[in-house]
Structures are given as C-alpha cells and as structure tokens.
C-alpha positions as CSV (number, residue, x, y, z in Angstrom):
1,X,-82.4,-121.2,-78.5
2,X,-81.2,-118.1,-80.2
3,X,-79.6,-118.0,-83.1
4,X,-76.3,-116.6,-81.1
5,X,-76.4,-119.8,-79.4
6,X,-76.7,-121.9,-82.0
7,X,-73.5,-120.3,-83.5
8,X,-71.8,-120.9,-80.1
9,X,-72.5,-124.8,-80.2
10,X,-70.0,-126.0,-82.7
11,X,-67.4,-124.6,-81.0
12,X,-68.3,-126.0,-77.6
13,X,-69.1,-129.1,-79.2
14,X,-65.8,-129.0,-80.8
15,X,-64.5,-129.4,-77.0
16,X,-63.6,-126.1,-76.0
17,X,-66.3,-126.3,-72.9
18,X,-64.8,-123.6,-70.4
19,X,-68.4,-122.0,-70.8
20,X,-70.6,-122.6,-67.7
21,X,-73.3,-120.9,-68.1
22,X,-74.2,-120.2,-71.7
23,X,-77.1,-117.6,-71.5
24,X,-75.1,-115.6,-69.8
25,X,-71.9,-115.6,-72.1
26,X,-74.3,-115.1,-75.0
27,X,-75.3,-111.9,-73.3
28,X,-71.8,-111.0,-72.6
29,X,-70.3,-111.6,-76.5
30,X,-73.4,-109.6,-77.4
31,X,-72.5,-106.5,-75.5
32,X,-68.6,-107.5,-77.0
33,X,-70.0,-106.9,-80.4
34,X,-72.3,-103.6,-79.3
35,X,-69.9,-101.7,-77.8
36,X,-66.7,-102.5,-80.3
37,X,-69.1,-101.4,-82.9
38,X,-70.4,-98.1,-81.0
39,X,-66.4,-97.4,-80.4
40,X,-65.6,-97.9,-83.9
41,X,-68.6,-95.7,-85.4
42,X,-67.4,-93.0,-83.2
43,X,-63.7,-93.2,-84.1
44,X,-62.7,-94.7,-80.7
45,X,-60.9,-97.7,-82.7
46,X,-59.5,-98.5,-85.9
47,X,-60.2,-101.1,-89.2
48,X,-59.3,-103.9,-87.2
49,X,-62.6,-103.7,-84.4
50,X,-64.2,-106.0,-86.4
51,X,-61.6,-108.6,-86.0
52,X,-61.0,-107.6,-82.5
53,X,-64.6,-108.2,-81.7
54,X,-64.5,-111.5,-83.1
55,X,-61.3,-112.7,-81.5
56,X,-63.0,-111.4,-77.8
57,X,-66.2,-113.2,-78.3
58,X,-64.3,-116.6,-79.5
59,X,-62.5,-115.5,-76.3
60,X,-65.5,-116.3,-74.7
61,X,-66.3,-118.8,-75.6
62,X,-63.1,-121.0,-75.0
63,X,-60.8,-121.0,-77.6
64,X,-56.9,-119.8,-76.8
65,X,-55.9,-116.7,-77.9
66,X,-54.1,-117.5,-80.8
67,X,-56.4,-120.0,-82.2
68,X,-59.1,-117.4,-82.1
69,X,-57.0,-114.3,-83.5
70,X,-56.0,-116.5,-87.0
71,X,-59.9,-117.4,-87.5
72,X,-60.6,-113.7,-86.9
73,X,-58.0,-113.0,-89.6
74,X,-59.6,-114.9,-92.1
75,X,-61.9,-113.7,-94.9
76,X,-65.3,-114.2,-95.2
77,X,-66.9,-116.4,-97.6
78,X,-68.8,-115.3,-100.6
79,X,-72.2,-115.4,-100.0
80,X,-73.2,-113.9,-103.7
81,X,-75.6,-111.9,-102.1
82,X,-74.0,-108.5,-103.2
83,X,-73.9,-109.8,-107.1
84,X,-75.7,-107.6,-109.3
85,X,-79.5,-108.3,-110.8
C-alpha cells in the first residue's frame, strides 16, 4: 500500500465510500496535486492552489464540497521541524 493510500483510508473509513476503485483515484489525486502545482509555479494560479488542490483531491475521494473546502482552509499543525538548532 502506498503511503497516498494509506492517507486515503481514514477518510473512507470514516464512511465517505463513493471510491470504487482506489488505485485508480490515488493515481488521479496524484496528477490533481502535479498539475495544480506545475500551474501555480508557472503563474497560471494564485496563493490559494494549494488549498484548491486539497479541496479536489478530498473531492475525490468522497467528501461534499463544503466539508472538504473548510478542512482545506485550515492551518497546518506544527510539526517543529523548521525550529532552529
């Protein structure tokens, strides 16, 4: 199992299950992310790609719209891994 897959299994678990065929809606959130990130490193779209990205490929994966847009929207936890030595 990749590691893109494992990601995907809480949600699905969490009973949004309108994925059929898993391998190939991995593939398909993968090229989400690729290409929204080619479009924004060449200008094509603004600050928000990163959230848009996010929102598509939760999208995918089965959650409504407006569920997935206000987890986009939230910040990212602290990880301490930019702290300083």
């Amino acid at each position: 199992m990749t590691g893109v897959q494992t990601c995907a299994l809480p949600i699905l678990k969490a009973g949004h299950r309108t994925v059929n065929d898993l391998e190939a809606t991995v593939l398909a959130a993968a090229g989400t992310v690729l290409s929204i990130l080619t479009a924004r490193l060449r200008g094509e779209m603004d600050e928000h790609a990163p959230e848009r990205a996010a929102t598509v490929v939760m999208r995918l994966l089965g959650l409504p719209p407006e569920e997935a847009a206000e987890i986009a929207r939230r910040s990212l936890p602290d990880l301490g891994l930019l702290k300083a030595c």
